[in-house]
C-alpha positions in Angstrom: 17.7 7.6 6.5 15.8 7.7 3.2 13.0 9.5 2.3 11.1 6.0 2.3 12.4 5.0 5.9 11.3 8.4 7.1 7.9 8.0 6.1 7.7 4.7 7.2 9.3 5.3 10.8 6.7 8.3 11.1 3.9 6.8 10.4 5.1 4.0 13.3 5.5 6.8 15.6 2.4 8.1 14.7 -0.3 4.9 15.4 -0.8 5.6 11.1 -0.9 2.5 8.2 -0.3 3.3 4.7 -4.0 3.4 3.6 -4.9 6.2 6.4 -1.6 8.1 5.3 -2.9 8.0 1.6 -6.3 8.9 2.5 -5.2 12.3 5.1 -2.7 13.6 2.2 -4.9 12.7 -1.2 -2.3 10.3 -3.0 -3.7 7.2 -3.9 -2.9 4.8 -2.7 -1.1 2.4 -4.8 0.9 5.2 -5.5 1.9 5.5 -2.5 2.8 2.5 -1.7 4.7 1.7 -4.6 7.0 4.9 -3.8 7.4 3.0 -0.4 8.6 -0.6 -1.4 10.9 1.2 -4.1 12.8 3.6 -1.3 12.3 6.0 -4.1 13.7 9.3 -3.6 12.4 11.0 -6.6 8.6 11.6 -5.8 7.1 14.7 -7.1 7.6 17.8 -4.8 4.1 17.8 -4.9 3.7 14.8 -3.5 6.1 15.0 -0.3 4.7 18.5 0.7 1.3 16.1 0.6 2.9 13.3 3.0 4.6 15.8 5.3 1.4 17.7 5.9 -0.5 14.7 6.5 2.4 13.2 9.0 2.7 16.4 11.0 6.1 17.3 10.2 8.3 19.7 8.1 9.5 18.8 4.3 13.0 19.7 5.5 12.7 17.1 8.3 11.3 14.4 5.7 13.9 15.1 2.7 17.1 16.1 4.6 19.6 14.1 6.7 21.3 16.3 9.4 24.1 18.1 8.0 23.3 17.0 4.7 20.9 18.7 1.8 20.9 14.6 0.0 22.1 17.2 -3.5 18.7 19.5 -3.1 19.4 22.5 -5.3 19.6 26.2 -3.4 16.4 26.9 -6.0 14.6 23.7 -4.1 15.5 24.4 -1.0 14.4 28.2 -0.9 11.4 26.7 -2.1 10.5 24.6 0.4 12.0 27.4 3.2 9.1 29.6 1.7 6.3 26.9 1.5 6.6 26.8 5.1 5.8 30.4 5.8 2.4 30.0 4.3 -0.7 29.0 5.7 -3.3 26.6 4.2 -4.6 28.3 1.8 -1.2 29.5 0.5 -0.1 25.5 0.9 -3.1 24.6 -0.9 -2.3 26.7 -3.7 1.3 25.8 -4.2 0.6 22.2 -4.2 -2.4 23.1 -7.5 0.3 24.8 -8.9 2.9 22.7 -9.2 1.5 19.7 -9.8 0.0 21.5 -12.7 3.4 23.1 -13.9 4.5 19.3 -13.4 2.0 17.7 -16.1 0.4 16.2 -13.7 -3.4 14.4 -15.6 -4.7 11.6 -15.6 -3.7 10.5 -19.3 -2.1 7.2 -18.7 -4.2 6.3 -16.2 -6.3 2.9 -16.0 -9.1 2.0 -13.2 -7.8 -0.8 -11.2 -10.3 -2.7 -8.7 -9.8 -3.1 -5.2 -12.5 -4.4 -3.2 -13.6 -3.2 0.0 -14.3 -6.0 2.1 -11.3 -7.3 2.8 -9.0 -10.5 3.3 -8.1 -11.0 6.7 -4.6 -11.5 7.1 -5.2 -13.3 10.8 -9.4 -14.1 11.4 -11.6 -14.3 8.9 -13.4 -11.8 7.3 -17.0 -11.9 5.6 -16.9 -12.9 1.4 -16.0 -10.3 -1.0 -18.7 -8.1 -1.3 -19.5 -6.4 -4.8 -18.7 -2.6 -3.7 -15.0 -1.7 -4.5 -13.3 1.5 -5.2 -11.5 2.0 -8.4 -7.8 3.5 -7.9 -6.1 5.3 -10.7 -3.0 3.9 -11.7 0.0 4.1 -14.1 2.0 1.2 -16.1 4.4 -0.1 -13.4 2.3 0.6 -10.1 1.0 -2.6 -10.0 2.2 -6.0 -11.0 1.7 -7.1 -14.3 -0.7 -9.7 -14.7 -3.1 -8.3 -11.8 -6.7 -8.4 -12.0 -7.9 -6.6 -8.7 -6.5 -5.6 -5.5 -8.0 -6.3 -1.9 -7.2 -5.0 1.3 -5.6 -6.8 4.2 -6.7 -6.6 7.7 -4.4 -7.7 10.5 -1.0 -8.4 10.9 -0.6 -12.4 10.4 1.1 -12.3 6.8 3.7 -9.5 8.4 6.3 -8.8 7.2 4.9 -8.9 3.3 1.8 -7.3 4.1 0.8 -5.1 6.8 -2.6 -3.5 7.8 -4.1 -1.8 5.0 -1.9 -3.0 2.2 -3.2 -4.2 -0.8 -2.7 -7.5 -1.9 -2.9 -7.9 -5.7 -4.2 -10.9 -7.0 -4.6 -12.9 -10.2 -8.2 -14.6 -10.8 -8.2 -18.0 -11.5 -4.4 -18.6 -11.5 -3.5 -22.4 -10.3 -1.5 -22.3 -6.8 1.6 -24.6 -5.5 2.2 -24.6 -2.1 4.0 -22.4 -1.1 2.6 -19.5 -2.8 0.2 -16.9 -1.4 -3.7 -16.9 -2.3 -6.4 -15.1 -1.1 -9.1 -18.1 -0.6 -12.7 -18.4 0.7 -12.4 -21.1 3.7 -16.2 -21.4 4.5 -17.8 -18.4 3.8 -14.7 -16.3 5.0 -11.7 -14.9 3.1 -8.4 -15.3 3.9 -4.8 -14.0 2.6 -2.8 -16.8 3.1 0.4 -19.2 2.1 -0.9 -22.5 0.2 0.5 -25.5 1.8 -0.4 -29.2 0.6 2.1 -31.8 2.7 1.4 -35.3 2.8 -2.3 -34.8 1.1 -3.1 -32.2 4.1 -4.1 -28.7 2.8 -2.9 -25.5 5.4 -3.6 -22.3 5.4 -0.1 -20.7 6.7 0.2 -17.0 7.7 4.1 -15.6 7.5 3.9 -14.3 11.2 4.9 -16.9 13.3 2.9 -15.6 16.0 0.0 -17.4 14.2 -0.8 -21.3 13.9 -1.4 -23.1 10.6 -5.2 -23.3 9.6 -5.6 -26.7 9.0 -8.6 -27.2 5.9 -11.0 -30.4 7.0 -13.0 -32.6 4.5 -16.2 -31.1 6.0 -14.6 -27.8 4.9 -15.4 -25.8 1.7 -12.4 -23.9 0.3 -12.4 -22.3 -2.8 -9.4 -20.7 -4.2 -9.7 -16.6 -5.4 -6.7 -15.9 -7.0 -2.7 -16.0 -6.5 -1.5 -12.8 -4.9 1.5 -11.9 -7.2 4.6 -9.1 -6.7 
């Protein structure tokens, strides 16, 4: 398996989403996730010594097939045999290091918006509140064109988003059904699929374990933003 796949089947194993894994080992969490959905293979040693302390588990176990070294260097792999003789504090003081060998700053780095309260992906949740948490990110971590990010509860739009994912929207973009929105459906917010068939508006999740939320004239819907990839 992948480094990716790893991560992803731990985390299963371990009752874990995404957002709690970001917030145990420090990455943000856009970052994160974006290593995710690209399978990459090329995170920052830094950064994996971060997820495998936060999953539980050894770096050798995360990066390495069995019988294979997936081309680590001798020179990386004695470093990561070492790193796990230490304790904490020693851990602690590797990871400082090399992310500062690394160049690791913030230049490059933009606040993007996510708000806290978040779009129900199944029931509703309450309407956006005004606290949100700014995440740092780089060109490419988000899609282009987003304007904020919130976070999804539940598992109704499964398999695109799962609990704790961020959906990233655009304000004030127009919607064809078909496409995915976050929208305020009296009072509540919902991340949903945008269906208009036969002049009747649904609210469609992608799990089919979850009916169509048909939108009555005595309704009020009001349309956030298109969620873009």
């Amino acid at each position: 398996m992948s480094f990716s796949q790893k991560v992803l089947a731990l985390l299963k194993e371990n009752g874990m989403t995404k957002a709690a894994l970001a917030k145990e080992s420090g990455i943000p969490y856009t970052t994160l996730d974006s290593m995710l959905k690209r399978d990459s293979d090329t995170a920052r040693l830094a950064t994996v010594f971060r997820i495998a302390r936060a999953l539980g588990t050894s770096v050798e176990d995360l990066v390495f097939d069995e019988g294979g070294g997936d081309g680590v260097s001798p020179d990386e792999k004695r470093v990561l045999d070492l790193y796990t003789l230490l304790d904490d504090r020693g851990k602690d003081t590797v990871l400082s290091l090399l992310e500062r060998e690394a160049g690791h700053s913030r230049e490059g780095l933009r606040s993007f918006p996510v708000y806290d309260s978040p779009a129900a992906a199944g029931r509703g949740e309450p309407v956006f509140s005004e606290e949100k948490t700014f995440l740092p990110v780089r060109e490419g971590e988000i899609p282009a064109g987003a304007d904020f990010g919130v976070r999804i509860t539940g598992d109704s739009m499964e398999p695109l988003f799962s609990e704790g994912d961020i959906a990233y929207v655009k304000r004030g973009a127009e919607i064809r059904s078909g496409e995915i929105g976050v929208f305020l459906l009296n009072g509540e917010s919902y991340c949903k699929k945008y269906s208009l068939e036969n002049g009747v508006v649904s609210l469609v999740s992608l799990n089919p374990a979850y009916e169509p939320i048909r939108v009555l004239e005595t309704d009020e819907i009001r349309l956030v933003g298109k969620v873009i990839q």
